[in-house]
C-alpha positions, 0 to 999 in steps of 0.5 A: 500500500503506497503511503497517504502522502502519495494519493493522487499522484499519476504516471504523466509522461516519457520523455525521448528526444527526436532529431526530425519531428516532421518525421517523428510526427507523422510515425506517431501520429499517421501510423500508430494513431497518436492524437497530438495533444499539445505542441509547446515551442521553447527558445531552443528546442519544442515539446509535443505531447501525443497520447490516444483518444484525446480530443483537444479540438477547439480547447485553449491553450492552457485547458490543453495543458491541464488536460495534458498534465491531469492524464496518464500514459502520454509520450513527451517528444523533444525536438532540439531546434536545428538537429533535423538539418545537422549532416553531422548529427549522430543521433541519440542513444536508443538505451538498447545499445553500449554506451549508453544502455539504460532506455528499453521501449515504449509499449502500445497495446493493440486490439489485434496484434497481427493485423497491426503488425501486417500494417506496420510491414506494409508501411515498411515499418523497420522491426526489431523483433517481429511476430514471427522471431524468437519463442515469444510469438505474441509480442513485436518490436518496431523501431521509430524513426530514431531507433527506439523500440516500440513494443506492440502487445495484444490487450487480451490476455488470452492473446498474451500468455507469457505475460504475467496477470 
């Protein structure tokens, strides 16, 4: 049982850096189906908020970001200003390679996990893990567009029996 102290407090967001948002937008948005909560431009570098079934047509700015800040499960992608122009640009550490391993994935759970991943290939979406690899035959692993993994699982636990309850 967590102390009374903590009641109330909710998971908000992750944050992960991006070197195109163009390109990282239209990854989450277009093909995983992210809603673009809000968009929060800073001197050197901006925020977007993406998460699902969140609706902020027509609210203000800062109704977006109390809606933003009082929900759980929201990614965070930090874009800093110039690196999408930058030929120089090595790009940023997934967190699943040396130096630098720490970071894992993100997770998004689907209602049919082979009709998503069919999708995914047909859009040539890079895996690192499909379906069809290794023992554990009812996860994937996409990469987005900077090399993170995304991990894709089934909702219903019947689909999904390696995992725990």
């Amino acid at each position: 049982m967590p102390p009374a102290e903590t009641k109330g407090y909710k998971f908000n967001h992750t944050m992960i850096r991006v070197k195109d948002p163009k390109i990282s937008l239209k990854f989450y948005c277009d093909v995983l189906g992210m809603d673009l909560i809000h968009e929060q431009p800073m001197t050197d570098f901006t925020l977007y908020f993406l998460g699902y079934n969140e609706n902020t047509e027509g609210a203000g700015t800062e109704e977006k970001r109390q809606r933003r800040l009082n929900r759980e499960g929201i990614l965070e992608l930090t874009h800093n200003h110039g690196t999408e122009s930058d030929s120089n640009f090595q790009g940023y550490a997934s967190g699943n390679t040396d130096p630098g391993r720490g970071f894992g994935h993100i997770a998004i759970s689907v209602p049919d996990i082979q009709e998503c991943c069919a999708r995914l290939e047909s859009l040539g979406v890079p895996f690192k893990k499909r379906l069809t690899d290794g023992r554990m035959k009812n996860i994937a692993f996409a990469l987005d567009p900077d090399g993170y993994w995304v991990e894709i699982v089934p909702q219903s636990l019947s689909e999904h029996p390696n995992r725990p309850e």
